[in-house]
N, C-alpha and C positions, 0 to 999 in steps of 0.2 A: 499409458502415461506414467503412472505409479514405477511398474518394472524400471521405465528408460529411467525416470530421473534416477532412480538407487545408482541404475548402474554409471549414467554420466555422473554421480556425486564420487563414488566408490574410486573411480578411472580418473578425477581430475589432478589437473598437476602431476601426476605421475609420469613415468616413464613409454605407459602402455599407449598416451595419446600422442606420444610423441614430445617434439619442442623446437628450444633454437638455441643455438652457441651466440653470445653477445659481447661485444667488444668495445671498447669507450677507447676513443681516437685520441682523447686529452693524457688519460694517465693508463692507458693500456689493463684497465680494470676487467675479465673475463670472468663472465656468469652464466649458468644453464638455466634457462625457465623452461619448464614443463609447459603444455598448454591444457588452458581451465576446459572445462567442460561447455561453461557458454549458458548452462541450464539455470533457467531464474530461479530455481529453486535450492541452488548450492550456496551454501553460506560463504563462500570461498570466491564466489565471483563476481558480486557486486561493487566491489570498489570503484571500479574505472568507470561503472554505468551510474554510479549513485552521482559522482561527481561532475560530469557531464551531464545528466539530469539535473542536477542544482547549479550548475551557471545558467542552464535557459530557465528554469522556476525565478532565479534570483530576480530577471526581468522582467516578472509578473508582478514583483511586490510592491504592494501602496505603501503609505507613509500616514500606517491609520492600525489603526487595534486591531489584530485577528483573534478569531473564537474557536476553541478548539470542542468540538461536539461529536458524541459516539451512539450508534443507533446501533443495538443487541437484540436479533433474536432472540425469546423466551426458547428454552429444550426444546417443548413442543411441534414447533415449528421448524427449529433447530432439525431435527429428524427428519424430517420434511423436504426439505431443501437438501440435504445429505443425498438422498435420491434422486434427486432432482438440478445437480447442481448448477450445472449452465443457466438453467431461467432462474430457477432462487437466486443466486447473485448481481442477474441482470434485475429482476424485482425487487430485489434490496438497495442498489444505484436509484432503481426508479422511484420508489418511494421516499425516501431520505431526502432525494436531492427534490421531490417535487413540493415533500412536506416543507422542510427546509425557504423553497421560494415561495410558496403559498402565503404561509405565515410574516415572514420576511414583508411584501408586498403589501398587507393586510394594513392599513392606514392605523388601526387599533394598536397594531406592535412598531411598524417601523415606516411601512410604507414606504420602501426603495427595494431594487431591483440587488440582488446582493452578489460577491463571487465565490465560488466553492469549488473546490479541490476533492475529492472524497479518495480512499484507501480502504481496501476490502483486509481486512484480517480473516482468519477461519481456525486461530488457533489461542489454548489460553496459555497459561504462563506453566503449566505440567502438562501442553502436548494435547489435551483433551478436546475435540470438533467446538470449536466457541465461535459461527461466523456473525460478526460486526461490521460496522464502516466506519472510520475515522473520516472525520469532515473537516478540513479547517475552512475558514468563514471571516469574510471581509465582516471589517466592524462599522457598517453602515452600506452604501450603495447608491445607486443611482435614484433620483425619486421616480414612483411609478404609482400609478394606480392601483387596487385590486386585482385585477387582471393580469398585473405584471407589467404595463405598459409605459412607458416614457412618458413623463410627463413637461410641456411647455410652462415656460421657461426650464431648461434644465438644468438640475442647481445636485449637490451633495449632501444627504442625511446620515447623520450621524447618529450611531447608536446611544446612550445613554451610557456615562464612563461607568466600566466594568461590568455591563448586563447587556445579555444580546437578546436572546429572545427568551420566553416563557416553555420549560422543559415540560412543564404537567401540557400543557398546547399540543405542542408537540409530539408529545409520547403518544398521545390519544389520535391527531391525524394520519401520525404516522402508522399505528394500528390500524386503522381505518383505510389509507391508500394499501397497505401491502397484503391485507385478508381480501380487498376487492380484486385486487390484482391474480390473486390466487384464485380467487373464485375463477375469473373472467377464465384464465387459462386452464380450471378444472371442467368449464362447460365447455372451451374447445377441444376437451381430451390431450392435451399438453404433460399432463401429471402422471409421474407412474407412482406405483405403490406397490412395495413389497413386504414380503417377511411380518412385521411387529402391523405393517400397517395394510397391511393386504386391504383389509374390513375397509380403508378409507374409497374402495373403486366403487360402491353401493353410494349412491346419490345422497341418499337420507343421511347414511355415517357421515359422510362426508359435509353434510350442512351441520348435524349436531359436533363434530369437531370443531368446526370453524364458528359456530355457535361459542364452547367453553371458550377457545382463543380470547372473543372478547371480553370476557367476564373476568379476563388479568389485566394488571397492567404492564405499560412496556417499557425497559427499560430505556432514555436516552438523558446519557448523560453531559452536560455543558460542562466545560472545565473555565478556572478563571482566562483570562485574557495572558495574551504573551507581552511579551516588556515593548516589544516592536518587531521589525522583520529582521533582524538578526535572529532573534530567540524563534522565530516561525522556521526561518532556513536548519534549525538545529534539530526542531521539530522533525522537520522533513527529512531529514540525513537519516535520523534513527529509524523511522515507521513508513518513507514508503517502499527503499528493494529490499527493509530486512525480511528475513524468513524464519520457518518457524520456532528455529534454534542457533542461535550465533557458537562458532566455536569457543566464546569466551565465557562460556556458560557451562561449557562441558567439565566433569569433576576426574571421569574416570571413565573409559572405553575398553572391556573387555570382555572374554568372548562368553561369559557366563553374565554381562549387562552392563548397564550402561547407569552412568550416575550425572546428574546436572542440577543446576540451582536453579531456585525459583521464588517468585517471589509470592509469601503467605497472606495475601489481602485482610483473608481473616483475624492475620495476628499483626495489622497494623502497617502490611508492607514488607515485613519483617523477610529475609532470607533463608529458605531452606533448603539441602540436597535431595531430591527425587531420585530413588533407588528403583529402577526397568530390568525386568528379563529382557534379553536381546531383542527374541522376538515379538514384546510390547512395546519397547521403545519403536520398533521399524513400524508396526500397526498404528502409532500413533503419529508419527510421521509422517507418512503417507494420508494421509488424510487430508494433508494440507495438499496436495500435488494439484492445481487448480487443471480444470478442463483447457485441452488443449487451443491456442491462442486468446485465450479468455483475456482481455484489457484488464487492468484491479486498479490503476489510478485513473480517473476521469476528472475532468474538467466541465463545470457549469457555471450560468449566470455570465456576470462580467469577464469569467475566465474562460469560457465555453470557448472551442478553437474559431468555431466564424464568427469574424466581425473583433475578435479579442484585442485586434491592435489598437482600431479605430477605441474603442471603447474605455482602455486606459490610457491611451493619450489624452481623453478627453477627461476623465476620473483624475486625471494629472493634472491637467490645467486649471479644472476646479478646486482644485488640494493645492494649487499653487506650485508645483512641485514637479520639474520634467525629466530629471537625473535622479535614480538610483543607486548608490555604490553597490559595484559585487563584493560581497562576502564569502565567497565560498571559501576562500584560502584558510578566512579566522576561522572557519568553522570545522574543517576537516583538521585544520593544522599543517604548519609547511609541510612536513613531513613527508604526510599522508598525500597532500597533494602534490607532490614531485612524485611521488611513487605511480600516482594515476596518469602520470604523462609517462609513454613509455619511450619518450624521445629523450629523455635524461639521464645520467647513467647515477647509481647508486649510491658511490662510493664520493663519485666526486662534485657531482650534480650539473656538468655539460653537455649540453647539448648534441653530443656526439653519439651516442648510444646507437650501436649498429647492429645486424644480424651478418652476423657474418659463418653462418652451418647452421644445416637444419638435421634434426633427426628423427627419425621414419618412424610412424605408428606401431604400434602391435596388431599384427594382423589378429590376433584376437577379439579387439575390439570396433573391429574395422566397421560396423554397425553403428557405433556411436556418431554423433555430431562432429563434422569436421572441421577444426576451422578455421578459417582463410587460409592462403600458400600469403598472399601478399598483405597482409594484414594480422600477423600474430596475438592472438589474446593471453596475455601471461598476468590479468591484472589479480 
């Protein structure tokens, strides 16, 4: 997976994948698009997929406070999961999102049923293995039991303005569901262990590791509340198909390294250029290249895909509220979103935009991802 993506990133838009000759019928405007690679991992080819994922998200949004919350592996575990990485991601989803509605449900904090969005990152802001979940989070829910369950009469709970749940609560459950988790699947032989952690395949190691685990705490951080669902859909634009380095970050590419900005938490947020040998910058990068068809945005609670219609029609009628406007245009910018419609033409912005000549791959690359004859991706 690692190899293909380098080489789909290397090959996109170029010449070697081929393309198409384009033609605008209104003012005779004539353009070459290269064709993208298609690889989720190219920072070059999410535009058209970000934008069409945010007109159907935009139809998800209530008309209530969303909470933006981030569940961080500690290193330790961090390394862990590196090894392992298909179930550590899927046990990180499952923990988050369980700890998440436990608490949520819990009559003590909220007592309704909530909806969650969650976003796998695996990278920090210099490139280094950092895997997290971004969670955004309805600001209240359906009333429910402890259990989770619906409760008669069904009515709407609202969170407390500008506080969602209790983060020290949290950090602690959440500890708790994903070390069990880990356990469960280190007694069905699920886990490998290598190199630094060989020693973890010994039973005993393996319980006094997961022993110290608990003895830290975990980080999960709540951010204040968004203005409403515009400011969520902004949200969503930037952090769910970016990847682990936007070209707008890049300083300097050349073949003795690679230079990018980042941001110095340490020093307040503040911006600095990170100076990579070639071959560090590509080992850090790869790191990110997720298992192959691994899902990284999921849906729970009230957004969970069954039963999700029924559930905010109903979440609507109780909010009073049954129309939504889409936003996605103010959020991307005209611009950007005539660029994502590839039926438009550039220059002049009609409708007319047409293929009219195609040109043939590089047999060189003839291994890579090929894509569509009838359905061009030039975004």
């Amino acid at each position: 997976m690692q190899r293909r993506a380098l080489a789909d990133v290397a090959a996109c838009r170029t010449a070697a994948l081929g393309g198409h000759v384009h033609r605008c019928g209104a003012c005779g405007h004539e353009a070459i698009a290269y064709n993208s690679c298609r690889n989720r991992h190219c920072p070059k080819c999410q535009g058209s997929r970000t934008a069409a994922w945010l007109r159907r998200e935009a139809s998800f949004l209530l008309p209530v406070e969303y909470y933006h919350v981030v569940f961080t592996l500690p290193p330790a575990v961090a390394e862990l999961v590196w090894q392992n990485q298909r179930l550590g991601y899927t046990l990180l989803f499952r923990a988050a999102q369980e700890t998440l509605r436990e608490v949520a449900a819990d009559p003590k904090h909220l007592g309704a049923q909530v909806g969650l969005l969650a976003v796998l990152h695996t990278w920090g802001q210099d490139l280094h293995y950092h895997p997290h979940l971004h969670v955004v989070a309805t600001g209240g829910g359906l009333a429910s039991d402890a259990a989770g369950t619906g409760t008669t009469p069904t009515r709407w709970v609202a969170c407390r303005p500008g506080f969602f749940l209790p983060v020290r609560v949290l950090s602690r459950v959440f500890r708790g569901k994903y070390l069990a988790f880990v356990r469960q699947a280190q007694v069905a032989g699920k886990l490998s262990f290598h190199g630094a952690l060989a020693g973890l395949a010994d039973a005993a190691a393996f319980a006094a590791w997961r022993r110290a685990q608990y003895r830290s705490d975990w980080i999960v951080y709540a951010k204040p509340p968004f203005g409403g669902p515009e400011q969520v859909l902004k949200y969503l634009a930037r952090y769910t198909h970016r990847v682990a380095l936007s070209n707008r970050r890049l300083v300097r590419v050349a073949e003795d390294g690679v230079e990018f900005t980042a941001k110095d938490y340490a020093a307040g947020g503040r911006r600095r250029v990170v100076r990579l040998p070639a071959e560090e910058f590509l080992r850090r990068w790869v790191q990110h290249v997720l298992p192959r068809g691994f899902v990284k945005i999921r849906h729970y609670g009230l957004l969970a895909n069954r039963h999700r219609t029924e559930r905010l029609t109903l979440c609507r009628a109780l909010l009073a509220v049954w129309t939504l406007a889409q936003v996605v245009v103010g959020i991307l910018g005209p611009e950007e979103a005539r660029r994502s419609d590839p039926r438009h033409c550039p220059a002049c912005g009609a409708a007319l935009w047409r293929v009219v000549a195609e040109l043939p791959r590089s047999a060189a690359v003839a291994g890579l991802a090929a894509p569509s004859p009838t359905a061009p991706d030039t975004s």
